[in-house]
N, C-alpha and C positions, 0 to 999 in steps of 0.2 A: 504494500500500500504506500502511494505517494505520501511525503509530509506536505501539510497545507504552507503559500509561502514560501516554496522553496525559488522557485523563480521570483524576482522583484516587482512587484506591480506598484509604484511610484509613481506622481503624478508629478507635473513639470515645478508646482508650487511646491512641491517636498524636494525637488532635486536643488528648487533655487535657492532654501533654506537650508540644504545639509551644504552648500557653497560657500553660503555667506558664513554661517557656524561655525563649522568645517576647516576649512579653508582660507576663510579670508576673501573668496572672491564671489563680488556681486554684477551680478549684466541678467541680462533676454536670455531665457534657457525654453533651449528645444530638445525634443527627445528625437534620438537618431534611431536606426535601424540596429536593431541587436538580436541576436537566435537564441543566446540563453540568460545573458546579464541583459543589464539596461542602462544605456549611454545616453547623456545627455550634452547637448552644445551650450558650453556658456558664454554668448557674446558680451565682451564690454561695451557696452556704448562710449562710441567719438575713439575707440581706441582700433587696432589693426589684429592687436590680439585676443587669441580664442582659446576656451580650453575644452576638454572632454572631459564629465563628471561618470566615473563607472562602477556603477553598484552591481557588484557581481551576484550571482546565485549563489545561495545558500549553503550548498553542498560541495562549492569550489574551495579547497582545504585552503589555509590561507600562504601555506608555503609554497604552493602554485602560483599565487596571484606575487607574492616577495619573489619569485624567483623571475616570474616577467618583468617586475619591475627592475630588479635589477640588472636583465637582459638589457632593458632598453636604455637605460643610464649605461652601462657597460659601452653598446654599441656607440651612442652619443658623443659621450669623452674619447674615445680608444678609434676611433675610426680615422680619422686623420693621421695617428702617429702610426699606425698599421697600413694604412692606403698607400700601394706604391705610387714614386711621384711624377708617375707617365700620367694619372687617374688624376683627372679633372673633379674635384671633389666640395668647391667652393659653394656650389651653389643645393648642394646637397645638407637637408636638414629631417631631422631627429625629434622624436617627441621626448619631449621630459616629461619626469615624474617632478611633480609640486607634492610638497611636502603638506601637512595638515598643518594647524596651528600650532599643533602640540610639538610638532619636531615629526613625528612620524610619517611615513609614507603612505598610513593607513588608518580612518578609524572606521567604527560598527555602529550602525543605525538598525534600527529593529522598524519591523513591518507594519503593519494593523494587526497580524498575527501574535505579533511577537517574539516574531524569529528575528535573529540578529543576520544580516547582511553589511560584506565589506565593502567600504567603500574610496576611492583614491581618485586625484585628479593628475590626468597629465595634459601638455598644449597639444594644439589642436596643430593639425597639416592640414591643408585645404587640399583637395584635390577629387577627382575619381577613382572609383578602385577598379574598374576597367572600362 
C-alpha cells in the first residue's frame, strides 16, 4: 500500500513561502514540469536572475538528493580547471546549489499530510531540454 503524500502536492503560494522562509529568496513563483518531485521557478522581479525551488518526494532518501547536490557544485567549480584548453568553455554555465538560511543545502517542510519533504534551491538555466 502506497503512503499518503509521498509525492508533493504544493501549491505555488506554499513554494513562494518555503522561498522567502527558507531561503531568503522572494519573486513570481511558477510550478514547472516535474514526474516525481515538484519544481518551482522563482522569478525576481527587475532582476535577470532565477532560481528553481525542489521539493522532492518523500521517499527520495536524503543522501541521494546530498549527493546530487554535490555533483552539481563539484561539476561547477572543477570544470574549468579539468577542461582541456582547446575546449571553449567560457560561455558555458552551471546550476548552483543556494544554500538555506541556516547554512544548509537542505531543509524539510511537511505536507497537509504530515509527511516531511526535502526541500533545496538551486539557479535557474534558461533554456530547452530538447
Amino acid at each position: 500500500m502506497e503512503k499518503k503524500g509521498v509525492n508533493p502536492t504544493f501549491r505555488a503560494k506554499d513554494a513562494q513561502r518555503f522561498a522567502v522562509e527558507l531561503f531568503g529568496i522572494d519573486g513570481a513563483v511558477k510550478q514547472l514540469e516535474s514526474e516525481i518531485d515538484q519544481n518551482f521557478l522563482v522569478s525576481i522581479p527587475g532582476s535577470t536572475q532565477s532560481y528553481v525551488l525542489k521539493i522532492a518526494n518523500a521517499k527520495r532518501p536524503q543522501n541521494l538528493l546530498d549527493a546530487q547536490s554535490w555533483a552539481m557544485e563539484h561539476v561547477a567549480i572543477n570544470f574549468s580547471r579539468h577542461c582541456p584548453p582547446t575546449v571553449s568553455h567560457g560561455h558555458i554555465r552551471f546550476a548552483r546549489v543556494c544554500p538555506a538560511l541556516n547554512g544548509k543545502i537542505m531543509a524539510a517542510v511537511k505536507d497537509k499530510d504530515g509527511t516531511d519533504h526535502l526541500v533545496r534551491m538551486v539557479t535557474y538555466l534558461p533554456g530547452n531540454l530538447w
